[in-house]
C-alpha positions as CSV (number, residue, x, y, z in Angstrom):
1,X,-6.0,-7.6,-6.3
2,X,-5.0,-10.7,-8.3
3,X,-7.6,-12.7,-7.1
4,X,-10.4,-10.0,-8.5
5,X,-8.0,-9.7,-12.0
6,X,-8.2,-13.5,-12.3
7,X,-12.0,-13.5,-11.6
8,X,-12.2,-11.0,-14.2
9,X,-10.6,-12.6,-16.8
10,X,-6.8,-11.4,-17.3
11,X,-3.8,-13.6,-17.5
12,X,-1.3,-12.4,-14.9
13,X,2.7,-13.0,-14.4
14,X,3.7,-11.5,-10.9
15,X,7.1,-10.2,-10.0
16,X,8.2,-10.1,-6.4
17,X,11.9,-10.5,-4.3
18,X,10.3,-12.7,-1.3
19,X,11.0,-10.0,1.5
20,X,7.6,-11.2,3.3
21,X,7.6,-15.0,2.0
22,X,5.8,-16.9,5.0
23,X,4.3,-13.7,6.3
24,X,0.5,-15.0,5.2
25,X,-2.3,-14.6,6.7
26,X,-4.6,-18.0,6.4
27,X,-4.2,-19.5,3.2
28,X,-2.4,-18.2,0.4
29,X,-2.4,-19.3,-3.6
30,X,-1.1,-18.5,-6.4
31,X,-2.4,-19.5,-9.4
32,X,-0.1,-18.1,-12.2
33,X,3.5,-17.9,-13.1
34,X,6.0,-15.5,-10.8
35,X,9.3,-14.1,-11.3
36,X,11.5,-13.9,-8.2
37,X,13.7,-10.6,-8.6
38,X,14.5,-7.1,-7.4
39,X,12.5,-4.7,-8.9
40,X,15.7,-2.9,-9.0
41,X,16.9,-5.1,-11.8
42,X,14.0,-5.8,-14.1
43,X,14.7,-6.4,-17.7
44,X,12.5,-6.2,-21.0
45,X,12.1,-9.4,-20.9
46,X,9.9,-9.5,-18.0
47,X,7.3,-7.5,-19.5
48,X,7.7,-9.3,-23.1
49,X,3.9,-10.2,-24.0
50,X,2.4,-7.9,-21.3
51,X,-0.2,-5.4,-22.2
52,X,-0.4,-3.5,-18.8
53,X,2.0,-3.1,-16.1
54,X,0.2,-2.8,-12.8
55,X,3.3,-1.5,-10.0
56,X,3.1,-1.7,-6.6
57,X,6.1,-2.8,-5.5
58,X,8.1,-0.4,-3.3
59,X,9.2,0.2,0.6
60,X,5.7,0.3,2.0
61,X,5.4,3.1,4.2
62,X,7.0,5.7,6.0
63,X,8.6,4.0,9.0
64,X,9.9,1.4,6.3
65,X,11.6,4.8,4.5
66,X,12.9,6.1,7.2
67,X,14.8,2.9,7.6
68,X,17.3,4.4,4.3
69,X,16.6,7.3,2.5
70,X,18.9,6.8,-0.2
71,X,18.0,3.4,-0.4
72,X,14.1,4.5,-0.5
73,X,14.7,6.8,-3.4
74,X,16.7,4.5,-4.9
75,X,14.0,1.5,-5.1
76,X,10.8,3.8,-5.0
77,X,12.0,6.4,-6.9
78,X,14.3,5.4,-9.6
79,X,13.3,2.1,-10.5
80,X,10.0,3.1,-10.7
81,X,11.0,5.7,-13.3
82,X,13.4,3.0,-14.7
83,X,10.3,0.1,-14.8
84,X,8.4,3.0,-17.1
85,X,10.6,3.5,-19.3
86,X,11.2,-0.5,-20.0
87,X,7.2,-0.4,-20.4
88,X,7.1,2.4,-22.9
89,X,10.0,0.9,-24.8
90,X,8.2,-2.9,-24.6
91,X,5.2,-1.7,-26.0
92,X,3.2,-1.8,-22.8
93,X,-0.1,0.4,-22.9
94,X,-1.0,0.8,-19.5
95,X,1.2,1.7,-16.4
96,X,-1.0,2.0,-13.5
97,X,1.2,3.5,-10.2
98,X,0.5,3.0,-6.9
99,X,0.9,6.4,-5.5
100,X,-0.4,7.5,-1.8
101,X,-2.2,10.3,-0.9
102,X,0.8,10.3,2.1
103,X,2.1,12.8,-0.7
104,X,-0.2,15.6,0.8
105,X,1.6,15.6,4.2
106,X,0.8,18.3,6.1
107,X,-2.4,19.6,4.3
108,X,-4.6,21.9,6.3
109,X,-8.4,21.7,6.7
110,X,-9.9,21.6,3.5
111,X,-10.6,18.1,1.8
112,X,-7.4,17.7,-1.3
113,X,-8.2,17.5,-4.7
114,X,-5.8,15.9,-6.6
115,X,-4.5,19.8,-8.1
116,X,-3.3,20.4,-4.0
117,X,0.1,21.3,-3.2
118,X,2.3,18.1,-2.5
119,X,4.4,18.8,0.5
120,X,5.9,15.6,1.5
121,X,7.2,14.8,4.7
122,X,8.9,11.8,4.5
123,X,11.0,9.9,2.0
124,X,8.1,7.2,1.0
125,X,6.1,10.2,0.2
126,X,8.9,12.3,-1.5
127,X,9.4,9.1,-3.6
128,X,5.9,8.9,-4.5
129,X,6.0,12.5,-5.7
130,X,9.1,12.4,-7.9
131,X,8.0,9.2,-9.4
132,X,4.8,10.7,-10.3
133,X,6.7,13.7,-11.8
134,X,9.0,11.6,-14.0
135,X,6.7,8.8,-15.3
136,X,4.3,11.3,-16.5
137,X,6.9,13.0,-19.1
138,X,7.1,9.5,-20.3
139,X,3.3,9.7,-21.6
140,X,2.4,9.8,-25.3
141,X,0.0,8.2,-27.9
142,X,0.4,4.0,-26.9
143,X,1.9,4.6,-23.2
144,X,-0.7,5.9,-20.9
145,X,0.4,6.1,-17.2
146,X,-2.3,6.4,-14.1
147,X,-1.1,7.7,-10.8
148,X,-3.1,5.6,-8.1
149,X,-3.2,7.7,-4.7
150,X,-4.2,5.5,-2.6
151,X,-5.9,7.0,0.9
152,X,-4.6,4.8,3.5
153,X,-5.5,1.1,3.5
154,X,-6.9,-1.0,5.9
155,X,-8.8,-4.3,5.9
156,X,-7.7,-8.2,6.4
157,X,-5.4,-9.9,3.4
158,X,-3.4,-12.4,2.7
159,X,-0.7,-10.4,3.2
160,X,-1.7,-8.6,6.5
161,X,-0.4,-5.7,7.8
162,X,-0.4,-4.8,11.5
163,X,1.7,-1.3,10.4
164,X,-1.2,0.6,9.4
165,X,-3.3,2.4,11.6
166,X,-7.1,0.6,11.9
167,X,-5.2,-2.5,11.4
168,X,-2.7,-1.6,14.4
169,X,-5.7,-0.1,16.6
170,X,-7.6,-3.6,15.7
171,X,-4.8,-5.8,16.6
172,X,-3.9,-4.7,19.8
173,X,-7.4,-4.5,20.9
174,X,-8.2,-8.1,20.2
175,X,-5.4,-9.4,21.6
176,X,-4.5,-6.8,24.6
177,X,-7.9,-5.5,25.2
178,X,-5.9,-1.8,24.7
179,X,-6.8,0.0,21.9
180,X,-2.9,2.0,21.7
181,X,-2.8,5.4,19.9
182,X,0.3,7.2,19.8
183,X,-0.3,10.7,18.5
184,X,-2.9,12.8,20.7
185,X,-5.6,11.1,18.2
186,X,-6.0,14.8,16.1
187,X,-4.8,13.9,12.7
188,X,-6.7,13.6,9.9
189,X,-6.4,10.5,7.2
190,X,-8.4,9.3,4.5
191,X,-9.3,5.4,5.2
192,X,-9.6,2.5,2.2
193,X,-9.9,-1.2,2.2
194,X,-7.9,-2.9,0.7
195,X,-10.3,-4.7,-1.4
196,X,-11.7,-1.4,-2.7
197,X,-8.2,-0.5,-4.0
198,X,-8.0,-3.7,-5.9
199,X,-11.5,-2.5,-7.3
200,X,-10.0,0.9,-8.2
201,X,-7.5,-0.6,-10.1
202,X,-9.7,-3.1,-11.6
203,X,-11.7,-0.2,-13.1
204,X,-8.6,2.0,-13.8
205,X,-7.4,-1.2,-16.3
206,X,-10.8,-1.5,-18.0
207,X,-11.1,2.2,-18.8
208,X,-10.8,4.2,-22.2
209,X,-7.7,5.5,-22.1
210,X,-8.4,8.9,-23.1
211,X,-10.8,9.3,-20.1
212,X,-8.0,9.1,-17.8
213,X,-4.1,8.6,-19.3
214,X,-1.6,10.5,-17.7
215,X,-3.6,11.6,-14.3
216,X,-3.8,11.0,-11.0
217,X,-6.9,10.1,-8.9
218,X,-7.5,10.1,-5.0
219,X,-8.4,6.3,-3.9
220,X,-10.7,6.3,-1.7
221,X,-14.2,7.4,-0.7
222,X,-16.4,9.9,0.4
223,X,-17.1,10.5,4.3
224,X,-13.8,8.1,4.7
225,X,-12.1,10.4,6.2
226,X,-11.4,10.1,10.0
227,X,-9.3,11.8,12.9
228,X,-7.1,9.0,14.3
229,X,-9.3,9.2,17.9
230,X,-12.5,8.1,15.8
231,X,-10.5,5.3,13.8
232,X,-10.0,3.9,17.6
233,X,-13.7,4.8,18.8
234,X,-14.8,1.9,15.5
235,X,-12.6,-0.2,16.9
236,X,-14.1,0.2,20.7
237,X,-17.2,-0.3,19.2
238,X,-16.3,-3.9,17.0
239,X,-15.2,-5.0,20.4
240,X,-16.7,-4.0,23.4
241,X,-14.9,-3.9,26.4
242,X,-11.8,-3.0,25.2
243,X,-10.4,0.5,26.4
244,X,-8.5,3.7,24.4
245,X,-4.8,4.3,25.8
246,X,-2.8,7.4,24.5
247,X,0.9,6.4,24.5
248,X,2.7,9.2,27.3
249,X,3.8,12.6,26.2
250,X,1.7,11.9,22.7
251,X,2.0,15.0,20.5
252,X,0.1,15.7,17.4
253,X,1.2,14.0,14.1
254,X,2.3,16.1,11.4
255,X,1.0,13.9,8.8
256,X,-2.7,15.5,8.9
257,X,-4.7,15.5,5.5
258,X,-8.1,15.3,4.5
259,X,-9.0,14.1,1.0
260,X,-11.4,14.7,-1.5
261,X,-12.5,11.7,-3.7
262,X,-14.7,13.4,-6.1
263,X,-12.6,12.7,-9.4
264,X,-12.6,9.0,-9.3
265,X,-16.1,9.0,-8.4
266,X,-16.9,11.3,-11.7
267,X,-14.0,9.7,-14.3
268,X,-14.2,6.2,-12.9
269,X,-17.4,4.9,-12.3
270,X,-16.8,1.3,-12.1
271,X,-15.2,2.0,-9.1
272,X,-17.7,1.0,-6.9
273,X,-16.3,0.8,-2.9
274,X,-18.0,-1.2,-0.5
275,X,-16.3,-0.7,2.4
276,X,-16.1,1.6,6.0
277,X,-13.9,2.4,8.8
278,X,-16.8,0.5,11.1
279,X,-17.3,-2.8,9.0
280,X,-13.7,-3.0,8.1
281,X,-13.2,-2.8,12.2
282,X,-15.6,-5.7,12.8
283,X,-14.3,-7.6,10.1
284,X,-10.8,-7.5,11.5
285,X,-11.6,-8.8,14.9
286,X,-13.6,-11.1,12.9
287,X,-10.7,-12.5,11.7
288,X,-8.2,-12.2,14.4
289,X,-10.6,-14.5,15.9
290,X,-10.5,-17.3,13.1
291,X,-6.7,-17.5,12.6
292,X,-6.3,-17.2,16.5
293,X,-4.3,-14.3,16.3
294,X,-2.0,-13.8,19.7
295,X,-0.2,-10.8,20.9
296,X,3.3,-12.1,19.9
297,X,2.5,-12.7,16.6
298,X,1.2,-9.7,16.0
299,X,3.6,-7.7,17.3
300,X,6.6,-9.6,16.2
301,X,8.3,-9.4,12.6
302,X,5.4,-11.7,11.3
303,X,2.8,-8.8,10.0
304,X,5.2,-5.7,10.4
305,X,7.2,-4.8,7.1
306,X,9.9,-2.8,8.9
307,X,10.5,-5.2,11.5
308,X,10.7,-8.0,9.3
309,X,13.3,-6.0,7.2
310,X,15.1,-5.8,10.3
311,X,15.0,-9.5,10.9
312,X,16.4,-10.4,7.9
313,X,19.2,-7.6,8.1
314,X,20.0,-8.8,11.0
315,X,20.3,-12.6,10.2
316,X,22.6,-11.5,7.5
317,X,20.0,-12.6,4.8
318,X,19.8,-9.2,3.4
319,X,22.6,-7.1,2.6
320,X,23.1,-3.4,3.8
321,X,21.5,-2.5,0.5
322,X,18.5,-4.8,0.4
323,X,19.8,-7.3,-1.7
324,X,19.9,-11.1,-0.6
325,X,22.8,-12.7,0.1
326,X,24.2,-15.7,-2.7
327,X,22.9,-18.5,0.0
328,X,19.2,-16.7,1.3
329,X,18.5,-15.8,-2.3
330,X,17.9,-20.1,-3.0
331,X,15.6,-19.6,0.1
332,X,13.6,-17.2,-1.0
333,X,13.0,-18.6,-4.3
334,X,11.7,-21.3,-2.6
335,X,9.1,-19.8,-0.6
336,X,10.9,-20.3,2.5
């Protein structure tokens, strides 16, 4: 995302704690100024000068929520709602959330427009809910939120993540040869690169206000969405000769949603994807292949948010609510 804002033109200032410093994925730059802190304790003068406030900082998915609810809430939820209200009060215009379409949980078998039920089942998608809820009372005339629901991502990054589930089916086929689905490969979920949700935000910052303050849109696209036994049938295909395992005594997932991406299409139509399930595959082993990827990298802390959480818990780096300890908070600061 900040590498298409830069190409476009905006002056950025990124804000991030260093939870997943030296967890890149090839090279890694960046080219403008960042402030190392908690979102939990962000101040107005962070966002002095800033005319948009793009937030995506959170605990990243669902296993990661798990870990604490409390503590979930506390940084998804509440310093989201928190973060808004500094914006509104700073002057900024723009406050573009990165919501999930995880928020749907269990949601039948018609494709969700973004007026479905929300019936969470977990605490990342409870937060994403209630944030949504709150921020948008804070809208009015010179403070326009956007609710981002972003279908689940996919696609390599300079960040990589080997805890979502192309990503997860790629990784272990390249470097086991065992494409490893735990659930009985039924659910439903609604697949985007990552690159196309950087595109969807790009085009949610560049447009009129009144065409879109204060609602939500579904991220993704059209014919995107796959049952988890076809997500592992692209990644057969991108490398042949690898085999589909079900994990023992797999049971369906509860999480099962399909997703209609008909608004942004209509409302946003800069938003142009580029993107599939099947080229997104390819590119993956594509790149496992350049970097050398091995199987204990990517199954160790490296490319997995919760287990990197854990490794830093457990070194004592990180305290028992997230924050860094006096000594590991120089470290971080420092990139290492």
């Amino acid at each position: 995302m900040t590498g298409r804002l830069l190409a476009e033109g905006y002056e950025l200032v990124g804000l991030d704690t260093g939870y997943f410093d030296a967890c890149d994925f090839g090279v890694v730059s960046c080219p403008f100024p960042m402030i190392r802190k908690d979102v939990r304790d962000i101040n107005a003068g962070d966002l002095a000068g800033c005319d948009a406030v793009i937030h995506l900082a959170a605990l990243s998915n669902d296993p990661m929520g798990e870990l604490n609810r409390e503590l979930t809430l506390e940084i998804n939820y509440k310093s989201s709602v928190r973060l808004a209200r500094l914006a509104r009060e700073g002057g900024v215009r723009r406050f573009l959330f990165s919501s999930s379409c995880s928020m749907y949980g269990a949601g039948g078998d018609a494709p969700l427009t973004e007026d479905a039920p929300l019936r969470p089942l977990t605490a990342y998608a409870e937060s994403k809910v209630r944030t949504e809820e709150e921020v948008s009372k804070l809208a009015r005339p010179g403070f326009s939120p956007v609710f981002l629901r972003n279908a689940t991502a996919y696609g390599s990054s300079p960040r990589l993540r080997a805890d979502l589930v192309l990503n997860n089916l790629a990784g272990w086929a390249f470097t086991t040869g065992r494409i490893r689905i735990m659930s009985d490969g039924t659910p439903w979920r609604p697949l985007v690169h990552v690159e196309d949700i950087a595109r969807a935000f790009s085009a949610a910052l560049a447009a009129p206000v009144e065409t879109i303050h204060n609602q939500a849109f579904n991220v993704g696209v059209d014919g995107e969405n796959y049952q988890v036994r076809d997500i592992a049938e692209s990644v057969r295909a991108a490398l042949p000769g690898s085999v589909v395992e079900y994990a023992g005594n797999a049971s369906p997932d509860a999480r099962d949603y399909r997703v209609d991406f008909g608004k942004i299409r209509q409302l946003l139509p800069a938003f142009t994807p580029v993107w599939n399930a099947s080229r997104g595959a390819a590119d993956l082993i594509e790149q496992f292949r350049r970097n050398r990827m091995t199987a204990s990298e990517f199954q160790g802390p490296r490319f997995t948010r919760l287990a990197r959480l854990r490794t830093h818990l457990e070194s004592g780096a990180l305290d028992g609510e997230l924050r860094w300890r006096l000594e590991s908070a120089a470290a971080a600061g420092a990139g290492l």
